[in-house]
Backbone as CSV, one residue per row, in Angstrom:
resi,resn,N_x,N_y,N_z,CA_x,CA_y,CA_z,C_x,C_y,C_z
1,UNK,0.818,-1.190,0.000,0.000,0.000,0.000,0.868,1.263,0.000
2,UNK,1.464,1.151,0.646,2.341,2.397,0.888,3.675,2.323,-0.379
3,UNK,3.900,1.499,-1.223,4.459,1.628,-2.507,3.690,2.331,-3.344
4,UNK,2.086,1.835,-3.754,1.332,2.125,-4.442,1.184,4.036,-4.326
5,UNK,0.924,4.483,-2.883,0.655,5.548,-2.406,2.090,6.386,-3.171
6,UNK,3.212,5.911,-3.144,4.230,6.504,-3.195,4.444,6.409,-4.545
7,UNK,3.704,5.707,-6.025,3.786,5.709,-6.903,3.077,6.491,-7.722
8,UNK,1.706,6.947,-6.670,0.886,7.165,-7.831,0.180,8.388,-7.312
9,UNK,-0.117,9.553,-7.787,-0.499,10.831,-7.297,-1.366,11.558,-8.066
10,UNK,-2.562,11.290,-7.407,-3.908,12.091,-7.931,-4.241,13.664,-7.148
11,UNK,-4.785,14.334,-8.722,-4.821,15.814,-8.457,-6.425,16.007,-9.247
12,UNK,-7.521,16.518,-8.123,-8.508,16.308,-8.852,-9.045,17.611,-8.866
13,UNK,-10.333,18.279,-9.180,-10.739,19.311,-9.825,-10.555,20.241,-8.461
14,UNK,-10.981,19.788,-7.529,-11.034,20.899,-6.395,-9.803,20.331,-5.080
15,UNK,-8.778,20.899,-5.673,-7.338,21.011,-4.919,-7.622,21.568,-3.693
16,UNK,-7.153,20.475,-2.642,-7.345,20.624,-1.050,-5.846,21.649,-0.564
17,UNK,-6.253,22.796,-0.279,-5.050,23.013,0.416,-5.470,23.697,1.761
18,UNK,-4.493,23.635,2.550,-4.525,23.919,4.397,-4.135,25.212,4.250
19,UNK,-4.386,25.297,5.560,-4.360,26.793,6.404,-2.611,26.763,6.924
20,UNK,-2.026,27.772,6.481,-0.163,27.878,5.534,0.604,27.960,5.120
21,UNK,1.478,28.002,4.749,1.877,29.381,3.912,1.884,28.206,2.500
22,UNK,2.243,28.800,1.629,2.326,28.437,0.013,3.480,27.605,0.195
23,UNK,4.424,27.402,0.371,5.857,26.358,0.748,5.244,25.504,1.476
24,UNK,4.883,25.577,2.990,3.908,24.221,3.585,2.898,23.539,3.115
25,UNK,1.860,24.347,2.325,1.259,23.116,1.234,1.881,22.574,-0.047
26,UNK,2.750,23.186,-0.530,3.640,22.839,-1.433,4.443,21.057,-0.831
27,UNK,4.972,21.803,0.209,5.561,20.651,0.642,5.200,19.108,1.435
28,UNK,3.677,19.633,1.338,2.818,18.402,1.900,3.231,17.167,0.503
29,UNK,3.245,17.170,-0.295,3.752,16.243,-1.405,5.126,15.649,-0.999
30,UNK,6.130,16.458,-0.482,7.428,15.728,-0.111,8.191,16.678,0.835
31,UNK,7.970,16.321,1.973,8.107,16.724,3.251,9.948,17.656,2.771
32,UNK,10.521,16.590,2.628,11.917,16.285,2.599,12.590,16.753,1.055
33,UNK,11.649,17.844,0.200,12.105,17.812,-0.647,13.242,18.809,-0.467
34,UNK,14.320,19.225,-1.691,14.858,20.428,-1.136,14.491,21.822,-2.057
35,UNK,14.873,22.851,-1.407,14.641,24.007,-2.150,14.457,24.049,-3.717
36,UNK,15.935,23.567,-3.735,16.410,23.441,-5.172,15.105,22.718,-6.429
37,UNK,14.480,21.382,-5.835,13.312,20.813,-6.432,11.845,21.298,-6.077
38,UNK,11.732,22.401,-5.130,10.635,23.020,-4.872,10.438,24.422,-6.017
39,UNK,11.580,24.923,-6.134,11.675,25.997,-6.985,11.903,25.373,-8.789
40,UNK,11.981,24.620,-8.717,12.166,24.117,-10.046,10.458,23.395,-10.080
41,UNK,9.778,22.689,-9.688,8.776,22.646,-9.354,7.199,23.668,-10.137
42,UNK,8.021,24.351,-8.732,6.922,25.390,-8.750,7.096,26.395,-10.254
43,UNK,8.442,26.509,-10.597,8.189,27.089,-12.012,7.840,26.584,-12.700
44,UNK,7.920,25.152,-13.309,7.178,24.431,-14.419,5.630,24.280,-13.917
45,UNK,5.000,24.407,-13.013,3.490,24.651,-12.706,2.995,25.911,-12.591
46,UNK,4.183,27.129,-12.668,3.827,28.545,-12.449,3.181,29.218,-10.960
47,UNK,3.390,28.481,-10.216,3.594,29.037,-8.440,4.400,29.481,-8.402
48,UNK,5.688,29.989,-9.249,6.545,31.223,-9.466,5.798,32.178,-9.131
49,UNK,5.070,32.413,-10.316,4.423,33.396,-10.501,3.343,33.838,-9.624
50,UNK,2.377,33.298,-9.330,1.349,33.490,-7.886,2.461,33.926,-6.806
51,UNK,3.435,33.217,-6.574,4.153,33.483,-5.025,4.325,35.141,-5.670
52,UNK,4.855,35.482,-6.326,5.546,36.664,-6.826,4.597,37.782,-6.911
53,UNK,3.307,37.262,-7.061,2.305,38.233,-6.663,1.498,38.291,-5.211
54,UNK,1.852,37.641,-4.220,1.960,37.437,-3.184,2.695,38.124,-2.193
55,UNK,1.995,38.797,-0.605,3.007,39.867,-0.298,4.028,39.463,0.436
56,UNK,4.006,38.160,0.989,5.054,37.105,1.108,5.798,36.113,0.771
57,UNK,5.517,36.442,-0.729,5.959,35.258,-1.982,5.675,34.204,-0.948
58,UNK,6.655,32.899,-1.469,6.059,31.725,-0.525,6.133,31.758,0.478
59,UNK,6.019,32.515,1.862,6.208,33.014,3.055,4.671,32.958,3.349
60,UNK,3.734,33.305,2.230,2.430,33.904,2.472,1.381,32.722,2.986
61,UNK,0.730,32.870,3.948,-0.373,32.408,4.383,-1.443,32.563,3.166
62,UNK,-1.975,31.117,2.855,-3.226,30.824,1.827,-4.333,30.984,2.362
63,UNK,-4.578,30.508,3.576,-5.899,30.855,3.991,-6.281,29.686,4.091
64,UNK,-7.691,29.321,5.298,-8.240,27.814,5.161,-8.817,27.381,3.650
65,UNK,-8.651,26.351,3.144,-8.539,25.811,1.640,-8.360,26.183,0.738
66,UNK,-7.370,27.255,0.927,-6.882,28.130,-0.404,-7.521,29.565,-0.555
67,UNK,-7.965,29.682,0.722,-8.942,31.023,0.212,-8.799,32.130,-0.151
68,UNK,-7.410,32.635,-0.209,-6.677,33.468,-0.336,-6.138,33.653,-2.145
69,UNK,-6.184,32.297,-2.642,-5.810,32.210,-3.745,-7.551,31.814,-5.075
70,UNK,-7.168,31.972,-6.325,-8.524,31.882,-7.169,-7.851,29.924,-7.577
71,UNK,-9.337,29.674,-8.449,-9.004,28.472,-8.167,-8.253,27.740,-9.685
72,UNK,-7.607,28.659,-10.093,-6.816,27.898,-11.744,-5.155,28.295,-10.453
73,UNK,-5.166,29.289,-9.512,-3.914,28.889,-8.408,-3.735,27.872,-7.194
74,UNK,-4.972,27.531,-7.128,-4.772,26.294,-6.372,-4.830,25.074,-6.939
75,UNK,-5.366,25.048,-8.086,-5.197,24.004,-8.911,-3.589,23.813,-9.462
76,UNK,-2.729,24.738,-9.562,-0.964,24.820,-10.041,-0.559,24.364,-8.691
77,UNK,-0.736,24.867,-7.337,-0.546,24.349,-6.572,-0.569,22.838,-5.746
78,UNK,-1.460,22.236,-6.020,-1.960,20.904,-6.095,-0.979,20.020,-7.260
79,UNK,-1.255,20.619,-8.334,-0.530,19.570,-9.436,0.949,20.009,-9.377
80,UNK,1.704,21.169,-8.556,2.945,21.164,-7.828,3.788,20.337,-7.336
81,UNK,2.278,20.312,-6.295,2.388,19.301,-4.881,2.653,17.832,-5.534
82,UNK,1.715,17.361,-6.173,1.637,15.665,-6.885,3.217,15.791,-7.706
83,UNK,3.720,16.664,-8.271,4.795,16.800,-9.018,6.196,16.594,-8.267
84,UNK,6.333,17.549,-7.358,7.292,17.301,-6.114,7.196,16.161,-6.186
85,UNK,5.837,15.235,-5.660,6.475,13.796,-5.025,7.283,12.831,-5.231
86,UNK,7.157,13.585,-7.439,8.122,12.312,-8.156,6.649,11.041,-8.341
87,UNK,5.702,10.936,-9.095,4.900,9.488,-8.584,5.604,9.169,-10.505
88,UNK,5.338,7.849,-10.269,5.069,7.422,-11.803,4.028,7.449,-12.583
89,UNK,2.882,7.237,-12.022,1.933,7.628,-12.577,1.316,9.009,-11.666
90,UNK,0.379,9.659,-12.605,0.046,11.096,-12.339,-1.056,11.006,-12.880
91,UNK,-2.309,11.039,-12.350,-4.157,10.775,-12.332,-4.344,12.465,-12.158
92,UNK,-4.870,13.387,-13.252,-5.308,14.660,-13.264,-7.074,14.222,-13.583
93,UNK,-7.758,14.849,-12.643,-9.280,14.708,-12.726,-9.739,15.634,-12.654
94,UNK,-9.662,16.140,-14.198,-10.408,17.722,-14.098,-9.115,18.703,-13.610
95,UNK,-8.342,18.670,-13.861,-7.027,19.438,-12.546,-7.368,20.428,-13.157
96,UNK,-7.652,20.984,-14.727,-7.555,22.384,-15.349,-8.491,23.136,-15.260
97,UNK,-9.793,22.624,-14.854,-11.263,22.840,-15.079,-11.330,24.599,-14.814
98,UNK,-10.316,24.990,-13.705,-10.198,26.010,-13.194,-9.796,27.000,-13.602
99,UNK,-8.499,26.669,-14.607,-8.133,27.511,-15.934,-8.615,27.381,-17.007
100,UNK,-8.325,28.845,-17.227,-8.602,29.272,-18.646,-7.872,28.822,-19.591
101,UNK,-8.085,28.282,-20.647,-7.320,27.976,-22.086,-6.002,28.161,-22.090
102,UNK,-5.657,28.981,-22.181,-3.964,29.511,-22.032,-3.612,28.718,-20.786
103,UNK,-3.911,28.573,-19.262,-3.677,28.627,-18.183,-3.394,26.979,-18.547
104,UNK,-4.267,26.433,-19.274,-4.590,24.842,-19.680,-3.571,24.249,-20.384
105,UNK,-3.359,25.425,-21.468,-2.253,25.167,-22.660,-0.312,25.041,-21.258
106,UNK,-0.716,25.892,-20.981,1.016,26.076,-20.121,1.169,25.386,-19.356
107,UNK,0.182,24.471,-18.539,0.033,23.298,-18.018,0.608,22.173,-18.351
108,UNK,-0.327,21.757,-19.288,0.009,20.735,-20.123,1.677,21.093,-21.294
109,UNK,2.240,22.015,-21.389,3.892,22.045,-21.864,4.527,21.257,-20.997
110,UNK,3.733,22.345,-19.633,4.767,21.690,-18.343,5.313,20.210,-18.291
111,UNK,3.757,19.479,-18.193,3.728,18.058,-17.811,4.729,17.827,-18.927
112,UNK,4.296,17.613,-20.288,4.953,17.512,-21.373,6.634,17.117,-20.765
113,UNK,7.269,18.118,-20.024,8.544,17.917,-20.107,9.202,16.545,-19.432
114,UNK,8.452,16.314,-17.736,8.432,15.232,-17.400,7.980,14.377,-17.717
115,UNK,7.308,14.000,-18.683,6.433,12.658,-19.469,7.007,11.674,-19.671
116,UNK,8.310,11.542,-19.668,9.136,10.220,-20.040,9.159,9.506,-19.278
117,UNK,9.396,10.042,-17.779,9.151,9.128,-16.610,8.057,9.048,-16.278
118,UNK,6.994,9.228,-15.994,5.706,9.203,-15.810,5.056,8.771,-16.211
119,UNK,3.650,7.722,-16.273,2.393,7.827,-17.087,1.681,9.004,-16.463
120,UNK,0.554,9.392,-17.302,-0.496,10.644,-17.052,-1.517,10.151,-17.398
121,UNK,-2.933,10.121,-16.895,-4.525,9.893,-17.164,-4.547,10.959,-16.993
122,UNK,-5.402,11.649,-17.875,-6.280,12.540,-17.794,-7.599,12.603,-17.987
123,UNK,-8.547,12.999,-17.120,-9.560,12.697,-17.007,-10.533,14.209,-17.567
124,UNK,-11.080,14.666,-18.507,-11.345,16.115,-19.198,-12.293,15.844,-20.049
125,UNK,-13.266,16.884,-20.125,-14.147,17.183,-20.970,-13.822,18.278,-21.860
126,UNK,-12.930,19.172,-21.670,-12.687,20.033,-22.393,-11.723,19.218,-24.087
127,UNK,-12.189,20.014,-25.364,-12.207,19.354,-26.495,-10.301,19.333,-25.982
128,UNK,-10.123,21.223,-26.239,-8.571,20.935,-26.354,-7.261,20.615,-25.247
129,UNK,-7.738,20.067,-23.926,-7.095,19.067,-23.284,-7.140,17.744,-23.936
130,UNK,-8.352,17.211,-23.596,-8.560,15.756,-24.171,-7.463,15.884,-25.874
131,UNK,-7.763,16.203,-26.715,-6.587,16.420,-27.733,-5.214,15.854,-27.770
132,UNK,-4.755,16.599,-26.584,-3.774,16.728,-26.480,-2.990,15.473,-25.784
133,UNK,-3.838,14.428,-25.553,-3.526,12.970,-25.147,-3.080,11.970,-26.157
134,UNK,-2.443,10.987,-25.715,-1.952,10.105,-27.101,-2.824,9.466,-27.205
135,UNK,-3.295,8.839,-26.513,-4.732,7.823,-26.594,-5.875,8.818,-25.564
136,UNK,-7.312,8.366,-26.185,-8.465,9.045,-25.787,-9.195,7.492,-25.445
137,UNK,-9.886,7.444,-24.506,-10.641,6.347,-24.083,-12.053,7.194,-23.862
138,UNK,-13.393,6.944,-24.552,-14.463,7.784,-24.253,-15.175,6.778,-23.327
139,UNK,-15.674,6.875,-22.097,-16.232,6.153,-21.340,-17.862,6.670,-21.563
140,UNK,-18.990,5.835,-21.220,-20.102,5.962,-21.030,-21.085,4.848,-19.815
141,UNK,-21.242,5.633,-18.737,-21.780,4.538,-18.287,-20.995,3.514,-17.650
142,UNK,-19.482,4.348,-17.474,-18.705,3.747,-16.983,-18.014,2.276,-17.726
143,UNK,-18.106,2.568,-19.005,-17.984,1.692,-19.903,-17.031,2.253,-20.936
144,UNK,-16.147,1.359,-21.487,-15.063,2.156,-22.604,-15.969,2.119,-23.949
145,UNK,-16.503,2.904,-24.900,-17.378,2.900,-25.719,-16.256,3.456,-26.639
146,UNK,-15.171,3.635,-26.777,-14.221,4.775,-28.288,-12.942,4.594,-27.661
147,UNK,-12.316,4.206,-28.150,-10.634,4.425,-28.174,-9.791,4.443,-29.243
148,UNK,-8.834,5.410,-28.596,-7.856,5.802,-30.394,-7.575,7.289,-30.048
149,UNK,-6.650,7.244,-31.151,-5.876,8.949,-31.127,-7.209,9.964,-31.390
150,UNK,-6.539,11.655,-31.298,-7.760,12.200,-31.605,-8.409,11.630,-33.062
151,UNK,-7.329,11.895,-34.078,-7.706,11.934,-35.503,-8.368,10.646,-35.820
152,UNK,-8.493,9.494,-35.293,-9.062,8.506,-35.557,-10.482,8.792,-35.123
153,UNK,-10.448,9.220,-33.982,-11.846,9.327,-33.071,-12.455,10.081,-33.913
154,UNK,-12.326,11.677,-34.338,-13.023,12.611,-35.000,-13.469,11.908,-36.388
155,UNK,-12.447,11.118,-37.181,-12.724,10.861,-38.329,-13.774,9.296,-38.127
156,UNK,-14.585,8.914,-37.303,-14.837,7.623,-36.961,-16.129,8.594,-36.733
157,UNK,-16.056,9.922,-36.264,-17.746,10.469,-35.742,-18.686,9.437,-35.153
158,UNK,-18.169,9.181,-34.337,-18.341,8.374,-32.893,-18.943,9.073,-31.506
159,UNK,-19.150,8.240,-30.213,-19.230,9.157,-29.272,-19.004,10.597,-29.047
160,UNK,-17.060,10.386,-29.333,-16.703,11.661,-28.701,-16.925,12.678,-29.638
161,UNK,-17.145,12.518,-30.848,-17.639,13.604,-31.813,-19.373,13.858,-31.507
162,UNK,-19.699,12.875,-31.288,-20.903,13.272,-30.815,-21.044,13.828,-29.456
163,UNK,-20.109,13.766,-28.332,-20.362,14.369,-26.874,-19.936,15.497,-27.346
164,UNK,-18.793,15.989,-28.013,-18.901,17.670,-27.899,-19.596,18.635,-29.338
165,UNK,-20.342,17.897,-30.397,-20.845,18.290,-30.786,-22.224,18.858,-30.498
166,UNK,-22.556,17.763,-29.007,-24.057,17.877,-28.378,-23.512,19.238,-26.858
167,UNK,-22.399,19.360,-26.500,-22.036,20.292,-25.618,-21.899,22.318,-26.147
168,UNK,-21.747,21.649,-27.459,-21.701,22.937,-28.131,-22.936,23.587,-28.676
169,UNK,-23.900,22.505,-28.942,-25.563,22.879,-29.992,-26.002,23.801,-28.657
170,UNK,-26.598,24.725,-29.985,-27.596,25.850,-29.101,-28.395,25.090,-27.372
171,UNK,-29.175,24.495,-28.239,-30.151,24.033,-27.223,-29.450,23.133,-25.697
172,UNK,-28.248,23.133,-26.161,-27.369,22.341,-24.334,-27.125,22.963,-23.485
173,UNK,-27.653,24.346,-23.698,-27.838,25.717,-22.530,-26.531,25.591,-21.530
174,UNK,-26.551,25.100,-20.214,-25.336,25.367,-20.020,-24.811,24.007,-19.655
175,UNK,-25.202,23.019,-20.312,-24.215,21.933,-20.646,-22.712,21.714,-20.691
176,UNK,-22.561,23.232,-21.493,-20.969,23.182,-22.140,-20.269,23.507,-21.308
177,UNK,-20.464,23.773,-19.445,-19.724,23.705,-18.326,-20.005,22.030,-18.110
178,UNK,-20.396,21.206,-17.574,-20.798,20.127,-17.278,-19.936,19.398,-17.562
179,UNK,-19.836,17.983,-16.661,-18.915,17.281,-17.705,-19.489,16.141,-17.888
180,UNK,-19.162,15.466,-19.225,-20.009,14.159,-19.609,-20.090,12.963,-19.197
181,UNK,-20.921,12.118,-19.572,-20.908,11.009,-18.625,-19.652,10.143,-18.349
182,UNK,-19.323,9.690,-17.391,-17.788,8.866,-16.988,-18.034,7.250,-17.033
């Protein structure tokens, strides 16, 4: 159990963080990490940047569950935290939901760089995350119903061409926040 725990690090839509400064929830992922991998870290997730707008850079108290911060910064924070630990595999559920497009796009470079060591699931409704995966698995019903790269999937006009073609039609009102069936 405690291999498994130490292998595998899930970051899901609503990132838990404590009452703390930005370095102590940071470092809830690896107690023992050092500076050197906290700051390298935190720049490829961009908690650079939040600390830096912060009046105690990482010194600063977040507040009870982040309250201090919006939530596409506690979400960098969280997928920080899972990053520090080093896991091999890396389970994102929804981690971006919180950012905006761009915020989504610089994310996903990030991961990008560590990918060799790692597997990544990503779990997304958004068209251009999901994309950006090597394999797409469309579940329904908790069932694998589509698998394959994007270009296979789109050109097959299948499920997943049909889930975000039905997220986008007029009449799905506000559907196109929602996310589809798992």
């Amino acid at each position: 159990e405690d291999d498994l725990r130490a292998a595998v690090s899930v970051v899901g839509q609503e990132a838990p963080l404590f009452h703390g400064t930005l370095t102590e929830n940071l470092r809830l992922g690896a107690p023992d990490a050092t500076p050197d991998a906290l700051g390298a870290v935190a720049r490829i997730c961009g908690v650079d940047t939040v600390a830096d707008a912060l009046p105690d850079g990482f010194d600063t108290p977040v507040g009870e569950r982040g309250a201090t911060l919006s939530g596409g910064q506690r979400a960098r924070v969280a997928l920080a935290r899972a990053l520090l630990s080093g896991p091999r595999v890396l389970v994102l559920d929804e981690t971006t939901a919180h950012l905006d497009h761009r915020g989504d796009a610089e994310l996903a470079r990030a991961l990008a760089a560590g990918s060799a060591t790692r597997a990544t699931l990503v779990i997304a409704h958004r068209p251009a995350t999901v994309r950006r995966a090597d394999r797409i698995a469309v579940l329904d019903g908790g069932r694998i119903v589509e698998e394959g790269t994007w270009d296979e999937l789109i050109r097959a006009d299948g499920p997943l061409t049909r889930l975000f073609a039905h997220e986008r039609s007029p009449d799905a009102g506000l559907r196109e926040s929602a996310a589809p069936p798992r």
